[in-house]
VOROLO-832424 format. One record per residue (C-alpha): residue in one letter; x, y, z. Coordinates in steps of 0.02 Angstrom, whole numbers, plus 50000, padded with zeros to 5 digits. Layout:
% residues N
atom code=A; px=X; py=Y; pz=Z;
...
% end
This chain:
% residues 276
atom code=X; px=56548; py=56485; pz=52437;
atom code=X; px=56507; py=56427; pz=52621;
atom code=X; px=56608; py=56293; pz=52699;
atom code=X; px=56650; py=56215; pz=52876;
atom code=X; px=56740; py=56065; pz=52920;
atom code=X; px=56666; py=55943; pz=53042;
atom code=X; px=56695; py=55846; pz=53159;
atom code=X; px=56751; py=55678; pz=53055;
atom code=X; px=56868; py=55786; pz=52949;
atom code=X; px=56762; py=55848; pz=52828;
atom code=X; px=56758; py=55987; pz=52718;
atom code=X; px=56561; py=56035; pz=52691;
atom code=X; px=56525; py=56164; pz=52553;
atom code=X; px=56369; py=56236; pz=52471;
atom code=X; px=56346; py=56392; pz=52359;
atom code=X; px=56277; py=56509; pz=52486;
atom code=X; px=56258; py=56505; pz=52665;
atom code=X; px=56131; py=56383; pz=52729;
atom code=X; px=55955; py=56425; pz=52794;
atom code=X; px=55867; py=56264; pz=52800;
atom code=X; px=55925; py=56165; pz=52922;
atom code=X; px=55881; py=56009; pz=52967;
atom code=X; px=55961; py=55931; pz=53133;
atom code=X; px=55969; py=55777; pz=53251;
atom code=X; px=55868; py=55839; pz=53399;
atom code=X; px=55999; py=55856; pz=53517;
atom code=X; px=56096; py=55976; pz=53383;
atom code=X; px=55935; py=56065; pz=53344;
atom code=X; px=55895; py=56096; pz=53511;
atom code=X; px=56084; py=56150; pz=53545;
atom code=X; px=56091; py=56284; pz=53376;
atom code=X; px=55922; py=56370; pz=53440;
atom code=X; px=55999; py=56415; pz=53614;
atom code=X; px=56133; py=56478; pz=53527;
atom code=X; px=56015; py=56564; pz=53384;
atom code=X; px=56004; py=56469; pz=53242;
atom code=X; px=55821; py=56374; pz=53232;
atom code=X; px=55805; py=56228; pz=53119;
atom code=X; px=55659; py=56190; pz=52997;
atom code=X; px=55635; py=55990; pz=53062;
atom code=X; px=55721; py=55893; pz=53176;
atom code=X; px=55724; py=55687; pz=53198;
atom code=X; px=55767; py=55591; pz=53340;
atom code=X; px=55886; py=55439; pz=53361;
atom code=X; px=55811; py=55253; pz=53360;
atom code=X; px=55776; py=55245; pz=53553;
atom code=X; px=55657; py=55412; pz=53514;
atom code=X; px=55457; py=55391; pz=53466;
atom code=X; px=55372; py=55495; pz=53315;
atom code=X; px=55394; py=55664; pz=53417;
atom code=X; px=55555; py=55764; pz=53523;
atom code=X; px=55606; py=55687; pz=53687;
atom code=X; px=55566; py=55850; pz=53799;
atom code=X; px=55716; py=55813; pz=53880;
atom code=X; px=55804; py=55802; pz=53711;
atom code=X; px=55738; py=55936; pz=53639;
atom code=X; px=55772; py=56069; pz=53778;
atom code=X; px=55704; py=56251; pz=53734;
atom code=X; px=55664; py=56192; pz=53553;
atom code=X; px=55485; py=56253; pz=53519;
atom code=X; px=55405; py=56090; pz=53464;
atom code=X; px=55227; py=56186; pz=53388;
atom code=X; px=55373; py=56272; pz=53278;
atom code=X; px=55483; py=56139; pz=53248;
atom code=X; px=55414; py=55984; pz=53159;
atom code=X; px=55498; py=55811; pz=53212;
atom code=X; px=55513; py=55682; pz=53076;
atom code=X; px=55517; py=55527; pz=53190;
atom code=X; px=55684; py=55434; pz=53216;
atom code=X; px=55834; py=55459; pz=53098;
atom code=X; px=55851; py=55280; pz=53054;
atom code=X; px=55678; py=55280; pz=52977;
atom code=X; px=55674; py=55436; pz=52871;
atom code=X; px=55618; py=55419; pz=52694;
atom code=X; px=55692; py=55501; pz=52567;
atom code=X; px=55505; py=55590; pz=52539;
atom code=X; px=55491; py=55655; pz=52723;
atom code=X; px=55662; py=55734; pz=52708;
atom code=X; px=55639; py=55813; pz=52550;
atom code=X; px=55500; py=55877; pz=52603;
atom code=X; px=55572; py=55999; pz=52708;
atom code=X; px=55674; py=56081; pz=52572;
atom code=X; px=55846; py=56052; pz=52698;
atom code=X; px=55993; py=56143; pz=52631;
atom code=X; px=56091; py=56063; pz=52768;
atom code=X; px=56092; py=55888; pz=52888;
atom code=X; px=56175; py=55904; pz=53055;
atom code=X; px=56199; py=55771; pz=53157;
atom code=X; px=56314; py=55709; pz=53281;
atom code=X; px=56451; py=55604; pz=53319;
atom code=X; px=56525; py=55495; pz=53447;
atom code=X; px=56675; py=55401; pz=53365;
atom code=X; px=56749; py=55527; pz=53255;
atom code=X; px=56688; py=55446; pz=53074;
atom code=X; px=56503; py=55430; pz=53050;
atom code=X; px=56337; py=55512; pz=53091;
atom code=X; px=56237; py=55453; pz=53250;
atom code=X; px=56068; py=55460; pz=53190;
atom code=X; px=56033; py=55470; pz=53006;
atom code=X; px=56081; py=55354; pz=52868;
atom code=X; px=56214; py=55467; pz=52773;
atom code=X; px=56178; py=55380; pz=52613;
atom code=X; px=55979; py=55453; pz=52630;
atom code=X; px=56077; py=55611; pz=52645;
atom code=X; px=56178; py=55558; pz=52479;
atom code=X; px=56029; py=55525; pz=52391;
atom code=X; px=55953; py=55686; pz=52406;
atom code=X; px=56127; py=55792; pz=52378;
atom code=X; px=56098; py=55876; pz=52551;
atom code=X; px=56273; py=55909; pz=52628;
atom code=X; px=56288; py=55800; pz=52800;
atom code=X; px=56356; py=55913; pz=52936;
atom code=X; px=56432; py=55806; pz=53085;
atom code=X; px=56490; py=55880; pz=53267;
atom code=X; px=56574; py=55772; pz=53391;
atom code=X; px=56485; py=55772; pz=53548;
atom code=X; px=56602; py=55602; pz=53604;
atom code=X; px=56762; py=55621; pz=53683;
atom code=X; px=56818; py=55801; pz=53698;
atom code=X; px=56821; py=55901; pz=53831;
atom code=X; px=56639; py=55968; pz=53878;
atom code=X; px=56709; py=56164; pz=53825;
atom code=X; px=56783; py=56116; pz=53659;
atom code=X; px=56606; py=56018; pz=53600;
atom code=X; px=56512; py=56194; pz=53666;
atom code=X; px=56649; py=56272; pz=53557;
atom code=X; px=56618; py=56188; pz=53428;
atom code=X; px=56425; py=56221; pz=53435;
atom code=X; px=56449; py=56409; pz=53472;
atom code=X; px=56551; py=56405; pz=53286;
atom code=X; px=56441; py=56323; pz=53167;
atom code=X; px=56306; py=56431; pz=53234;
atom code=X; px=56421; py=56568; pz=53210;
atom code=X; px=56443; py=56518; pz=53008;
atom code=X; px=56260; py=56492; pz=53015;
atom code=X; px=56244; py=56657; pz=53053;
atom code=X; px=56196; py=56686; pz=53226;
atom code=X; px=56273; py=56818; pz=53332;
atom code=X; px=56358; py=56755; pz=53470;
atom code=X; px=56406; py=56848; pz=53631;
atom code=X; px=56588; py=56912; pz=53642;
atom code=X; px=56717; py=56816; pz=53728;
atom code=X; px=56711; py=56828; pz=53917;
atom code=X; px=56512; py=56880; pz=53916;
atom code=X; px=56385; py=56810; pz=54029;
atom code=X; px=56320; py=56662; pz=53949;
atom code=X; px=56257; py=56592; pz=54110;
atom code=X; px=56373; py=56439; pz=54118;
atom code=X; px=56504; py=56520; pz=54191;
atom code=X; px=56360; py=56583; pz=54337;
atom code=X; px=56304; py=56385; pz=54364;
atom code=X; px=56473; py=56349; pz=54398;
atom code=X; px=56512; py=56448; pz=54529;
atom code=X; px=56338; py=56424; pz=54603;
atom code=X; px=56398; py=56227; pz=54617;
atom code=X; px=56567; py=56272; pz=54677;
atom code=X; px=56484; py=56367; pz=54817;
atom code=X; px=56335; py=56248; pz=54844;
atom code=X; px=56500; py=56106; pz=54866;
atom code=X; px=56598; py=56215; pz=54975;
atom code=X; px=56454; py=56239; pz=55102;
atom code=X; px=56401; py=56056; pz=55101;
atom code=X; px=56567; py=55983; pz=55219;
atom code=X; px=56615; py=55821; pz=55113;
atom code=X; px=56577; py=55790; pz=54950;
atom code=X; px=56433; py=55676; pz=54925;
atom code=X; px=56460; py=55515; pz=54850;
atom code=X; px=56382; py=55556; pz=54667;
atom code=X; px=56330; py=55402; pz=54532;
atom code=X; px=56266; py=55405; pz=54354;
atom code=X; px=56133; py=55296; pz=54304;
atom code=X; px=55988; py=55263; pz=54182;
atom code=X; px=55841; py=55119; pz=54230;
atom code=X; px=55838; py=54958; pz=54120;
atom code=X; px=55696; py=54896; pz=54207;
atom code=X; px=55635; py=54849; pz=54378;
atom code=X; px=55802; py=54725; pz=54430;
atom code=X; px=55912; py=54819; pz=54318;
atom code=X; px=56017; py=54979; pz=54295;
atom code=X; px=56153; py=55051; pz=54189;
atom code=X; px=56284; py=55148; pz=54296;
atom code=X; px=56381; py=55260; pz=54207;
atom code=X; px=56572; py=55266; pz=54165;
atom code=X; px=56612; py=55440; pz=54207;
atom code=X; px=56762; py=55454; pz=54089;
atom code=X; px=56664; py=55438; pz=53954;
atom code=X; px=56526; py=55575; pz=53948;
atom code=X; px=56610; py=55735; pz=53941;
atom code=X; px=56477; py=55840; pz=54051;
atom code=X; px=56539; py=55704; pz=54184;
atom code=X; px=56718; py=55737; pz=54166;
atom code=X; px=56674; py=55915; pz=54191;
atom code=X; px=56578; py=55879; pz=54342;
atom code=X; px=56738; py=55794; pz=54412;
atom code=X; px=56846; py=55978; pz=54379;
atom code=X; px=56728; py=56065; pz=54473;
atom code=X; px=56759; py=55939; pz=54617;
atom code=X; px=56608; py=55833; pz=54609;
atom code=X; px=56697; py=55677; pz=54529;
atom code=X; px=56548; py=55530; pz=54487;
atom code=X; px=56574; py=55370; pz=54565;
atom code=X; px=56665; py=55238; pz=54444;
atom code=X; px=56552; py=55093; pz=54468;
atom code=X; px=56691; py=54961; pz=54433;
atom code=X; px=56743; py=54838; pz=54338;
atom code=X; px=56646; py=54745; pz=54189;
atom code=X; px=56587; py=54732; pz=54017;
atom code=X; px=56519; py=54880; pz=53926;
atom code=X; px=56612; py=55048; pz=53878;
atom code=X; px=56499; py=55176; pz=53944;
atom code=X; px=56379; py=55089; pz=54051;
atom code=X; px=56405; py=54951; pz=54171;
atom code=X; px=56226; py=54848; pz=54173;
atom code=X; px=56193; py=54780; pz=54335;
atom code=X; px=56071; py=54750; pz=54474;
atom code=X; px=55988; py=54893; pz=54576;
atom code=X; px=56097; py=54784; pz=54755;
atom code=X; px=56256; py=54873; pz=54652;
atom code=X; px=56189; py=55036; pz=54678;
atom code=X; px=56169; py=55002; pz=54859;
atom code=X; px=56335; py=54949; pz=54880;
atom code=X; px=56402; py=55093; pz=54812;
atom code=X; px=56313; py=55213; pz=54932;
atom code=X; px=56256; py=55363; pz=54833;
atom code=X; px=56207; py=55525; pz=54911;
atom code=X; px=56170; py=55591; pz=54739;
atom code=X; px=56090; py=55516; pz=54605;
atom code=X; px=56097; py=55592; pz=54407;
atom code=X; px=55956; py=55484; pz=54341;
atom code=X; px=55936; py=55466; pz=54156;
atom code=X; px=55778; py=55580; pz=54117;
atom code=X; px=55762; py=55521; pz=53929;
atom code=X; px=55591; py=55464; pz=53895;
atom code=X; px=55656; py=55284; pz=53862;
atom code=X; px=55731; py=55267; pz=54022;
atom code=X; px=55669; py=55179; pz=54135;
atom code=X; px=55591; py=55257; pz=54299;
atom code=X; px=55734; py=55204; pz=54451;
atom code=X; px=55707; py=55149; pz=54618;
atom code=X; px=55706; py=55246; pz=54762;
atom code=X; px=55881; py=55223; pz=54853;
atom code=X; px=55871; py=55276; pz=55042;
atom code=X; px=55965; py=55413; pz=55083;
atom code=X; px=56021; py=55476; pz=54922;
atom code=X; px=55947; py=55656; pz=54816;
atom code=X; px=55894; py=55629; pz=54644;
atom code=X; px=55931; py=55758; pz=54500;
atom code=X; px=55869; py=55725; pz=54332;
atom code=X; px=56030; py=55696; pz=54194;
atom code=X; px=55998; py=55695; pz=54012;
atom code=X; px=56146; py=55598; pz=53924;
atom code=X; px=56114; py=55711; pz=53774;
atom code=X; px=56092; py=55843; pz=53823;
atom code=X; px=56076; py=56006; pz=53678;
atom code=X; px=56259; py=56041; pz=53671;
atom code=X; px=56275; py=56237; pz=53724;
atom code=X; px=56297; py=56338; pz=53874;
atom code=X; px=56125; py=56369; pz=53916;
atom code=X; px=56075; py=56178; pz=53921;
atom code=X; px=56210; py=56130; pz=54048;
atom code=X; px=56214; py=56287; pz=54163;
atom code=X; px=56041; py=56207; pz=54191;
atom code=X; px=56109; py=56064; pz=54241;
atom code=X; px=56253; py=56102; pz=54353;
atom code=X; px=56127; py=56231; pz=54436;
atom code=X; px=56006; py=56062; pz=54447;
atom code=X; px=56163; py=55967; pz=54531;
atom code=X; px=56196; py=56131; pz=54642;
atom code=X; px=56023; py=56114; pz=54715;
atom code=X; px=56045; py=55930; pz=54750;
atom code=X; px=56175; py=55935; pz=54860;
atom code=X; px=56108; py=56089; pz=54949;
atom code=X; px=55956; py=55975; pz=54979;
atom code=X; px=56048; py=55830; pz=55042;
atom code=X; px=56018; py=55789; pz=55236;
atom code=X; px=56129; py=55861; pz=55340;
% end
């Protein structure tokens, strides 16, 4: 008997260790850094018929069919793939992000779920590292290079050469007049930014619990040297803001250790570019 207890609390069981995955693309991108490759993957309702590249990170898409958004899969498209288990994610704690857990029902595939929501950005990579680990990957021993570790001190280094910190914001384009600005205290990899002394602007007060949706004058005001632009293919394209570096920032990004060395190394070689 297999078993492993997400994220929401549940115990998941089958008869023998799973081999057939199926995955939210941001999972399934996530499990083959860390050596487990899924049969399918299938996006979330802001995603097309095939994987966001920036989704989908190092996921071989020739090898990896995508079966269009979550929200839309049919009962015969899943089966199809013969899944032996659904993982998806989680951002409150209680249900699946992307797929309709009653399709999942339906077909009597057990429906994985891992948080990727409010815990610290190490304990949702520890998570990752072990379901892959039940899945049957081999992971490296504690304390090995895993390359995170590496991007980390590159940005320490890259801050400690650069004289004051720059003045870093979070956003994703709604359009030509508007922008969402991000509420750092809610996306983990931005919480982590702020421990490595690179704290995100907090772009104020307002509705919204993640996102503050205003006009492009706000980000003026707030006078970014750095901007982490939303590079999800449903983003909007932003505007150029004088004076300030752009570095691309996926929101979901695949949830292990090789996905967001890549990114802190990204933010590194921002603020090594800034003028001086």
């Amino acid at each position: 008997m297999w078993e492993f207890t997400d994220d929401t609390g549940q115990v998941v069981r089958a008869d023998r260790r799973p081999e057939r995955t199926v995955a939210y693309v941001r999972a399934g991108a996530a499990l083959h850094d860390l050596g487990v490759r899924p049969v399918a993957v299938y996006g979330s309702d802001h995603d097309g018929d095939g994987i966001d590249p920036a989704k989908g990170g190092a996921l071989p898409a020739a090898a990896v069919p995508c079966l269009g958004p979550g929200g839309a899969l049919t009962d015969e498209a899943l089966s199809a793939t013969r899944p032996d288990l659904i993982i998806d994610v989680t951002y409150d704690g209680k249900s699946a992000y992307a797929i309709d857990e009653a399709l999942a029902g339906r077909l009597g595939v057990p429906l994985l779920t891992l948080s990727v929501g409010g815990a610290p950005l190490t304990a949702i990579l520890e998570r990752f590292g072990a379901l892959a680990a039940a899945l049957g990957t081999e992971l490296p021993a504690p304390g090995a290079v895993t390359g995170l570790p590496e991007a980390e001190h590159v940005l320490r280094a890259a801050l400690a050469a650069a004289g004051p910190p720059p003045r870093v914001l979070a956003l994703s384009g709604a359009g030509p007049d508007r922008v969402h600005l991000a509420r750092p205290d809610t996306w983990p990899e931005l919480r982590h930014l702020s421990g490595l002394g690179v704290p995100p602007l907090d772009p104020g007060p307002g509705p919204g619990l993640n996102w503050l949706t205003t006009g492009w004058e706000h980000v003026t005001r707030l006078r970014p040297g750095l901007l982490l632009v939303d590079s999800r293919a449903h983003a909007s394209r932003p505007r150029t803001v004088t004076g300030a570096v752009t570095v691309p920032w996926n929101p979901e990004a695949p949830p292990s250790p090789a996905a967001y060395a890549r990114f802190f190394t990204a933010v590194a070689e921002g603020i090594a570019a800034r003028p001086a």
